[in-house]
C-alpha positions, 0 to 999 in steps of 0.5 A: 583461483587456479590458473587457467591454460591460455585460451579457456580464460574467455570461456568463464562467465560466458553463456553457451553459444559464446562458450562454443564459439570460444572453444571452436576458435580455440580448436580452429586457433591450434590447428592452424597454428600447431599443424598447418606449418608441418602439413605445408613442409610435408606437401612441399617435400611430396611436391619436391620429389614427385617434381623429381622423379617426373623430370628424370622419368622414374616412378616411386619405384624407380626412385632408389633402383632403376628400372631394370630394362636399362641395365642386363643382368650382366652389367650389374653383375659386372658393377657389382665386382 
């Protein structure tokens, strides 16, 4: 007998709703374990920087270049000699 990938050895000798049930597991099982962990990194790093930019007034944009009201064009001149 060919060797069976984990998990779909319970699906053998099973009638279909226990079949069905086995493999919604099996999906329910991957998800949770395989994308959950990365999901919950990426939310936090989202949550992380949104906190950031909240706390120091600066929007998405604001994030790499400030906003433009701050500084004259001659002082960015200026700091870019």
């Amino acid at each position: 007998m060919a060797p069976v990938p984990h998990g779909w050895g319970l699906l053998l000798g099973q009638g279909p709703v226990e079949r069905r049930k086995a493999e919604l597991k099996f999906v329910s099982d991957q998800l949770q374990y395989s994308y959950g962990p990365p999901f919950a990194l990426t939310e936090a790093g989202h949550r992380a920087i949104r906190s950031l930019l909240d706390r120091h007034g600066l929007g998405e944009e604001g994030f790499f270049e400030p906003p433009r009201s701050i500084y004259s064009e001659d002082d960015i001149k200026e700091f870019r000699l």
